[in-house]
VOGU-3710 file (C-alpha; in Angstrom, 3 decimals, decimal comma):
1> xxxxxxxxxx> -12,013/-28,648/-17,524  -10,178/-30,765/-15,208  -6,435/-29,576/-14,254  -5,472/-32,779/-12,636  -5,449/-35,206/-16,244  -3,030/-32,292/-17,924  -0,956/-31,987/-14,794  -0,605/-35,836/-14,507  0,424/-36,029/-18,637  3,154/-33,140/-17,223
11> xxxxxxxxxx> 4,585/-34,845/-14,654  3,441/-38,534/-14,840  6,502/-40,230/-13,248  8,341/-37,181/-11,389  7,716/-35,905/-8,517  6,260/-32,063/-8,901  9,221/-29,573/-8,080  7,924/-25,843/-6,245  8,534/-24,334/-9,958  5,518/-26,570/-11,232
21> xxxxxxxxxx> 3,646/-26,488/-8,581  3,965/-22,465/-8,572  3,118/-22,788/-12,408  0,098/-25,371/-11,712  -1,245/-22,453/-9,448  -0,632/-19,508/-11,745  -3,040/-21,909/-14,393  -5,517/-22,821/-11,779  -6,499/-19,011/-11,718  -6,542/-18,408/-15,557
31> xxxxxxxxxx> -8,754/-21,329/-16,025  -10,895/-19,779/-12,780  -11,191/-16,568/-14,972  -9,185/-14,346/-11,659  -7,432/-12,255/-13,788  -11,081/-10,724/-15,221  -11,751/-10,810/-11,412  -9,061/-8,864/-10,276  -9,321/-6,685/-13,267  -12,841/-5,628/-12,565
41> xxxxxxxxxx> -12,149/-5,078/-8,564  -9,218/-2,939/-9,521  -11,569/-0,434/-12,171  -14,217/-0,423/-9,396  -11,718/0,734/-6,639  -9,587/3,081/-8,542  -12,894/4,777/-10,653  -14,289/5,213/-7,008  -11,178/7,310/-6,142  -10,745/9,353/-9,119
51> xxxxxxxxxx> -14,417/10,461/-8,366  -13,366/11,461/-5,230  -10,515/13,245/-5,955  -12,350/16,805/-7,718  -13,150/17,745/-3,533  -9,858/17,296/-2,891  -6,672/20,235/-2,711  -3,878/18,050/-1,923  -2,446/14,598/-2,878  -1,803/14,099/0,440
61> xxxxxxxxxx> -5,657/13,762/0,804  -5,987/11,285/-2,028  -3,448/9,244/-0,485  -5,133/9,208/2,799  -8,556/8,555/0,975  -7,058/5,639/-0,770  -4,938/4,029/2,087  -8,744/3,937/3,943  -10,904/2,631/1,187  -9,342/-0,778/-0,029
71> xxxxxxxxxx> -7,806/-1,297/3,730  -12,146/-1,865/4,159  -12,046/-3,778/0,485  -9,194/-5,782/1,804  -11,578/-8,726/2,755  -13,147/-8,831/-0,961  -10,067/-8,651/-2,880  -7,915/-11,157/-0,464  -11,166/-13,173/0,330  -12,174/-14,104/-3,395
81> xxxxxxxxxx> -8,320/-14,882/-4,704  -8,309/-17,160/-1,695  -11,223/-19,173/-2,324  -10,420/-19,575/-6,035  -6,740/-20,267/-4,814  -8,289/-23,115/-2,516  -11,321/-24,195/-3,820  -9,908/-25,979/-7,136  -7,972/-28,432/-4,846  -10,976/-29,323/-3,128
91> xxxxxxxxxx> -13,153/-29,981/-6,086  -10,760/-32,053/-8,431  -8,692/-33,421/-5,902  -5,505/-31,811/-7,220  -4,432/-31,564/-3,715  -4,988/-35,688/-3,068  -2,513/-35,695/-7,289  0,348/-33,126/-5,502  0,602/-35,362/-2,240  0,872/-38,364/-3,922
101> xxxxxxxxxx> 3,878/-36,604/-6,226  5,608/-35,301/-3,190  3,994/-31,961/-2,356  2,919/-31,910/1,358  -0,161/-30,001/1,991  1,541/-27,370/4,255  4,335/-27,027/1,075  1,200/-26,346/-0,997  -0,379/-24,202/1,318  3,608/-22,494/1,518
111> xxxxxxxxxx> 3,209/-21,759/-2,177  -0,594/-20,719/-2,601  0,485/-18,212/0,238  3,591/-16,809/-1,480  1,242/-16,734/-4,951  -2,184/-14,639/-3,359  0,965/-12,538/-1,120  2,582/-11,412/-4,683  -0,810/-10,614/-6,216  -2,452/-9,041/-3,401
121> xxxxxxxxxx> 0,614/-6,661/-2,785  0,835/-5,680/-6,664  -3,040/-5,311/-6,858  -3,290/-2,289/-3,656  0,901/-0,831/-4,743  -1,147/-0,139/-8,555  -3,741/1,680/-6,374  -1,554/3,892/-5,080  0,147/4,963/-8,570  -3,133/5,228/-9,921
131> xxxxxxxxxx> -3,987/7,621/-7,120  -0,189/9,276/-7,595  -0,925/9,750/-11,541  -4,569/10,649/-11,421  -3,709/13,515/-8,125  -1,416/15,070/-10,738  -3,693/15,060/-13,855  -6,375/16,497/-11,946  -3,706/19,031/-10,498  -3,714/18,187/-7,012
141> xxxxxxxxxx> -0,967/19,906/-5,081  2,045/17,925/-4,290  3,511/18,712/-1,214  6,809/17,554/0,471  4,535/15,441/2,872  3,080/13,557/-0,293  6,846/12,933/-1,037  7,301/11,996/3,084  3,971/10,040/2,776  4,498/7,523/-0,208
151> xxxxxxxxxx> 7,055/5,599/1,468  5,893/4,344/4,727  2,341/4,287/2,792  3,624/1,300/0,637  5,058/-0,283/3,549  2,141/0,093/5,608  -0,009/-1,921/3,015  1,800/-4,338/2,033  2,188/-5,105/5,626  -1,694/-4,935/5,372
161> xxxxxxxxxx> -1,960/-7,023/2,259  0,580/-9,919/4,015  -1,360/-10,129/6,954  -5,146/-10,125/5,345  -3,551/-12,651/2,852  -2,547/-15,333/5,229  -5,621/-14,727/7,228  -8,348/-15,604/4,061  -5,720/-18,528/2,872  -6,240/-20,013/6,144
171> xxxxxxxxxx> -10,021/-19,417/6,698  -10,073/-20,774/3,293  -8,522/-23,845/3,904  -10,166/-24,462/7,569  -13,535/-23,266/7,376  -16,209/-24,901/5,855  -18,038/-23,145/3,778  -15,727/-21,361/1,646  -17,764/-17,783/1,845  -17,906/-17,743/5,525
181> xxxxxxxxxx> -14,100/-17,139/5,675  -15,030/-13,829/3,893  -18,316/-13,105/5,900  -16,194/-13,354/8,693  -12,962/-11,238/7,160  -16,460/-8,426/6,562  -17,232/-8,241/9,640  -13,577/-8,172/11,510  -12,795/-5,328/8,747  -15,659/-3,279/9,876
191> xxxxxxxxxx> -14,844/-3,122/13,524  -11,632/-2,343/12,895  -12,653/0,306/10,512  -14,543/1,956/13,350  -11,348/1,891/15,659  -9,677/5,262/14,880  -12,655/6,915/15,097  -12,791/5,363/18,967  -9,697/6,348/19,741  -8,366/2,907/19,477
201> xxxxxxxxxx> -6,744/2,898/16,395  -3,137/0,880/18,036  -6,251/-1,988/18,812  -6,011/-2,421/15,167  -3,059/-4,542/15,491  -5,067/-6,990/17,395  -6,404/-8,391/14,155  -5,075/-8,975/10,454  -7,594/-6,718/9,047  -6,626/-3,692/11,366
211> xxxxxxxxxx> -2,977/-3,929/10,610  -3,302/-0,906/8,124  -5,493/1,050/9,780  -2,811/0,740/13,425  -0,082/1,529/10,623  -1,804/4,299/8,741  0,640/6,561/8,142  -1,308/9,293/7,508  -2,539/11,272/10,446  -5,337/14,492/10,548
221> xxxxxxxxxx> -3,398/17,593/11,594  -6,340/20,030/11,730  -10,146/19,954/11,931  -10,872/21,428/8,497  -13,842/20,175/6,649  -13,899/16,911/5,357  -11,311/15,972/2,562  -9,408/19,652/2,704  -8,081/18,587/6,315  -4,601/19,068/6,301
231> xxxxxxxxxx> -3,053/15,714/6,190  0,784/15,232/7,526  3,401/12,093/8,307  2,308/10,469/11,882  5,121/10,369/14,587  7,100/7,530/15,255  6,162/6,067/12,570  9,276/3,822/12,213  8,866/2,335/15,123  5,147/1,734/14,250
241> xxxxxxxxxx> 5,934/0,409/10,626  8,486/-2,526/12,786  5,648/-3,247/14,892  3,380/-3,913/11,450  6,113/-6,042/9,657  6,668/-8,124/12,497  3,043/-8,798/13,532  2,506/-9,731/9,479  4,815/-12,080/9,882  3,490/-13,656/12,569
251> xxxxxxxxxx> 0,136/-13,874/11,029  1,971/-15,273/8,384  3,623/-18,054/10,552  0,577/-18,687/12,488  -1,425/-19,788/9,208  1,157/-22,037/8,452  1,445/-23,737/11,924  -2,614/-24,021/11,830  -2,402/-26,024/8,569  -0,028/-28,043/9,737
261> xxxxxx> -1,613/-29,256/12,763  -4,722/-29,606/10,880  -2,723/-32,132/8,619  -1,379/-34,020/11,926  -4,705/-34,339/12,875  -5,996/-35,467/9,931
//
């Protein structure tokens, strides 16, 4: 079913304020079944870590486990929201509706942003509770560098999630067709995945989809085996957590610049 007849019966002689147009947006992915999407993605990822978690000791380890798996699923869960976020413009020409009732293309593009940044950020912060409340079921133990750990751990990814975000919106919206933005979001998240273990992890910060991995908080203290490696709080990391919030901004401005000239061009 069409969005753009119901929209124009809305708003058939007023211009669209950001409210509606946030609300139009919010309806687009109901009708595009996300919400299933999203919920599906999320049991996947967090039954994959609770199944890890019996080799574990230490929440610490869980947290470290779960920081590196969705900063590799990054690319599905930002890629898919995006094209469903763009694609419905495209196909029923909401987009041509909204610039005819006073929403710009980059204002659009502003809003679809701030929309997949909200979703994306709440989708991988419920990982880590989920992780938090499943490490103490299975009677992990909590140490104070769990406590130390949490913090700049949610900072770190939603850095992550901001940055990945306005990367897919933009491939999204430039790219033609709409899976090649996440083909190519696959493979950038898979060389940076193999950074740290180069000994390049700070050329993580080189790319959206390294951001988390540069900003990992989490760093291996000992060479125990496997997941009972001692995990502790990596130095400096306030100056490295800076470095992550500014560069996701920047990613963040760039997409919006690239829009824009691609609607001067047009």
């Amino acid at each position: 079913m069409s969005l753009a007849p119901a929209a124009s019966r809305l708003h058939r002689e007023r211009p669209v304020t950001l409210g509606q147009l946030f609300a139009l947006e919010t309806r687009k992915l109901r009708r595009k079944h996300v919400p299933a999407m999203l919920a599906g993605m999320f049991a996947f990822e967090a039954g994959w870590m609770i199944l890890l978690m019996p080799g574990m000791k230490q929440a610490t380890a869980a947290l470290a486990e779960c920081a590196g798996m969705y900063a590799m699923l990054f690319p599905f869960t930002a890629g898919l929201l995006a094209i469903q976020i763009a694609g419905v413009d495209q196909q029923e020409r909401m987009g041509q509706w909204l610039t005819a009732r006073g929403q710009p293309p980059v204002r659009r593009f502003c809003v679809k942003l701030a929309l997949a940044n909200v979703i994306v950020i709440i989708f991988h912060l419920l990982q880590i509770a989920v992780t938090l409340g499943a490490a103490a079921l299975l009677g992990l133990e909590f140490t104070p560098v769990a406590a130390e750990l949490t913090g700049p751990l949610i900072a770190a990814t939603t850095c992550g999630c901001i940055a990945v975000t306005a990367a897919h919106l933009t491939l999204a919206q430039l790219v033609r067709p709409l899976a090649a933005g996440i083909v190519t979001g696959l493979l950038a998240a898979v060389i940076s995945s193999a950074l740290p273990f180069l000994n390049y992890k700070p050329l993580g910060f080189a790319l959206p989809w390294g951001l988390l991995y540069a900003a990992d908080p989490a760093k291996l203290a000992s060479s125990g085996p496997g997941l009972a490696a001692e995990i502790v709080l990596a130095p400096d990391i306030g100056r490295v957590l800076t470095v992550a919030a500014a560069l996701a901004a920047a990613w963040t401005a760039l997409a919006i610049v690239l829009i824009y000239r691609k609607e001067q061009r047009s």
